[in-house]
BALOBA-1460 file (C-alpha; in Angstrom, 3 decimals):
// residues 90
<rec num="1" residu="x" x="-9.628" y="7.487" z="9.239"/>
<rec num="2" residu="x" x="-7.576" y="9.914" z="11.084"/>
<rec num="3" residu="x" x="-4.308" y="9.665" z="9.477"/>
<rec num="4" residu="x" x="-4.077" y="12.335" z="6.296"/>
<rec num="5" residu="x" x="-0.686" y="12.122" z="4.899"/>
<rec num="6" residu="x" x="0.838" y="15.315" z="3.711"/>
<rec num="7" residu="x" x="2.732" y="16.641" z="0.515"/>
<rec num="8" residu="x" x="2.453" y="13.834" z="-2.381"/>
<rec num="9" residu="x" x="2.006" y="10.723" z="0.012"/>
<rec num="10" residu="x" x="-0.600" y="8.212" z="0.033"/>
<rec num="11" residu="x" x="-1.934" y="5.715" z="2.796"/>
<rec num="12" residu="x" x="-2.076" y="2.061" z="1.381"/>
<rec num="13" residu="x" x="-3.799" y="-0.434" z="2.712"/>
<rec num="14" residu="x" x="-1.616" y="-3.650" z="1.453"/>
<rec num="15" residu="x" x="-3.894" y="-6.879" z="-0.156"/>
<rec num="16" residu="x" x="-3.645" y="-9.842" z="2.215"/>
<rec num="17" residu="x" x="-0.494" y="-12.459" z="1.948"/>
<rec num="18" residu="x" x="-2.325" y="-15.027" z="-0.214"/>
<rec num="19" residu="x" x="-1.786" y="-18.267" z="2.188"/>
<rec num="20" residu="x" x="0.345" y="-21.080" z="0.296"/>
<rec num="21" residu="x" x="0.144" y="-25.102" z="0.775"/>
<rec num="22" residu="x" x="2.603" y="-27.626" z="-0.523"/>
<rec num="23" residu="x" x="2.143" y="-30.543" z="-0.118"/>
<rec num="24" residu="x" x="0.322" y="-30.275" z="3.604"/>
<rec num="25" residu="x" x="3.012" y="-27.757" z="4.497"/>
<rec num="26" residu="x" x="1.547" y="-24.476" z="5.684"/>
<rec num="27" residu="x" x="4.285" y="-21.935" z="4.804"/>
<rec num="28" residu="x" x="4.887" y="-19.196" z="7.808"/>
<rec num="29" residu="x" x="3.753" y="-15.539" z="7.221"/>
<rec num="30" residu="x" x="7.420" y="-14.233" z="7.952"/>
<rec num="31" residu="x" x="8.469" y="-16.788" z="4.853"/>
<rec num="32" residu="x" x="5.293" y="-15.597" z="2.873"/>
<rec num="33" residu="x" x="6.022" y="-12.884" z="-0.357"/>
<rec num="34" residu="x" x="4.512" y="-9.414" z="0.211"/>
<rec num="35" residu="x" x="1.830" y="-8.213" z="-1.365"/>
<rec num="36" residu="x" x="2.548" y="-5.826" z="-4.117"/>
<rec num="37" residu="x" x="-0.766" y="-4.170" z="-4.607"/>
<rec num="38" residu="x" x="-3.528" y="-2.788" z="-2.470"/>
<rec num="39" residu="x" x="-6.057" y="-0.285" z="-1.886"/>
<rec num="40" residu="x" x="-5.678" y="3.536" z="-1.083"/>
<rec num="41" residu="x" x="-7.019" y="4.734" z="1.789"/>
<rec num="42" residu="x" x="-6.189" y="8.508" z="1.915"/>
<rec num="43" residu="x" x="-4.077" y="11.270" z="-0.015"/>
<rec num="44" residu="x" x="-2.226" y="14.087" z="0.559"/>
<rec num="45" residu="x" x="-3.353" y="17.571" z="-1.335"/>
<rec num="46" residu="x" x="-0.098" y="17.517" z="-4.058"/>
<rec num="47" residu="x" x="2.895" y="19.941" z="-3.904"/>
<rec num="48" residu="x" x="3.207" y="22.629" z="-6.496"/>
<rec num="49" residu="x" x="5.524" y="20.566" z="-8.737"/>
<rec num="50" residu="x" x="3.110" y="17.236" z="-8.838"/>
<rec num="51" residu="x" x="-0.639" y="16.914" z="-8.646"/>
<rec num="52" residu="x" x="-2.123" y="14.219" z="-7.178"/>
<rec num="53" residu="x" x="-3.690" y="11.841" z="-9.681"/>
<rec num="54" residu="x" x="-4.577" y="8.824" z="-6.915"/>
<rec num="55" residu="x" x="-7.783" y="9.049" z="-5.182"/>
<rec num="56" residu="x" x="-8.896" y="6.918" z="-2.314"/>
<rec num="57" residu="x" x="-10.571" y="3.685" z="-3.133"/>
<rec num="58" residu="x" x="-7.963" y="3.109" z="-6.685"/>
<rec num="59" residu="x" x="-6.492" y="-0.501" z="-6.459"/>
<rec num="60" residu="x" x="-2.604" y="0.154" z="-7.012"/>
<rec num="61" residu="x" x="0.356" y="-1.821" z="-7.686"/>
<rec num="62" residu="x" x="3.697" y="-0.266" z="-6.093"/>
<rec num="63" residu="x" x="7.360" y="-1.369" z="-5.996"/>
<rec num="64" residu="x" x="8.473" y="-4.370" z="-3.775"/>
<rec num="65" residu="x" x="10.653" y="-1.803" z="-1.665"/>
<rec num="66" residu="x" x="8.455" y="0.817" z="-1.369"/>
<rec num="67" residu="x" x="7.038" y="2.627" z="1.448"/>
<rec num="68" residu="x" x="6.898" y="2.532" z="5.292"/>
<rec num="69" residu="x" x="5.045" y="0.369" z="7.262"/>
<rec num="70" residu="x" x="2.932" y="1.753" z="9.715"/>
<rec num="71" residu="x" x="0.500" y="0.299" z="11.919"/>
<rec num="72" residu="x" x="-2.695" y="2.097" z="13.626"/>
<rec num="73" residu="x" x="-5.415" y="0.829" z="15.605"/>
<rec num="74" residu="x" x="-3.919" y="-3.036" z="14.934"/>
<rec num="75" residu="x" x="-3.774" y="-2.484" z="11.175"/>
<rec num="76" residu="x" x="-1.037" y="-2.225" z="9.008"/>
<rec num="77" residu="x" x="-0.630" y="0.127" z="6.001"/>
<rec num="78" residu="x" x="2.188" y="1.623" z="4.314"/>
<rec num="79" residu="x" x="2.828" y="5.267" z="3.329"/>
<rec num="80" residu="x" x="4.215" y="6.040" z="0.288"/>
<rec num="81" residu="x" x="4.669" y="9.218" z="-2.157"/>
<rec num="82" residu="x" x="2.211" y="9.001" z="-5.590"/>
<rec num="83" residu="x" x="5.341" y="8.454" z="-7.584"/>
<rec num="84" residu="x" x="6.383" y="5.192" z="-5.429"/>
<rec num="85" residu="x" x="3.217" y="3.951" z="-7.471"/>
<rec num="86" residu="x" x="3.728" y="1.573" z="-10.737"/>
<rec num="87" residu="x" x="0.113" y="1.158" z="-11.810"/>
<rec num="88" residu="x" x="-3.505" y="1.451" z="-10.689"/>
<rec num="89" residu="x" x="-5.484" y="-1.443" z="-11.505"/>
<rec num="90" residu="x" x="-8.971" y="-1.106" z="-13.299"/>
């Protein structure tokens, strides 16, 4: 990976829209919910004020809102800072 956020900011890779039937109806991604956990991919080293508690491979849930998307090398993750962050999962 060759993107290394800075400060308190973490690189997310979002779960996978779960795909959604009714009835024989395929429902299109741009209708679909987004995800609202996923898995970190890389961290920044912290500021002086707040020390980074995520670590790369922690399952996180974050806020529907939060982040920006990015995309690199046809995959899309969001960046976010550690507070952005509800939960980690497990």
């Amino acid at each position: 990976m060759n993107i290394k956020p800075l400060a308190d900011r973490v690189l997310i890779l979002p779960a996978p829209a779960e795909e959604v039937t009714v009835s024989g109806i395929i429902i299109p991604d741009s209708a679909k919910e987004k995800p609202l956990k996923g898995k970190v991919v890389a961290v920044g080293c912290g500021t002086k004020d707040e020390e980074m508690t995520l670590k790369p491979d922690d399952t996180v849930i974050y806020g529907k809102y939060a982040g920006t998307e990015i995309e690199h090398e046809g995959t899309t993750y969001l960046i976010m800072r550690q507070s952005d962050v509800l939960a980690v999962i497990g």
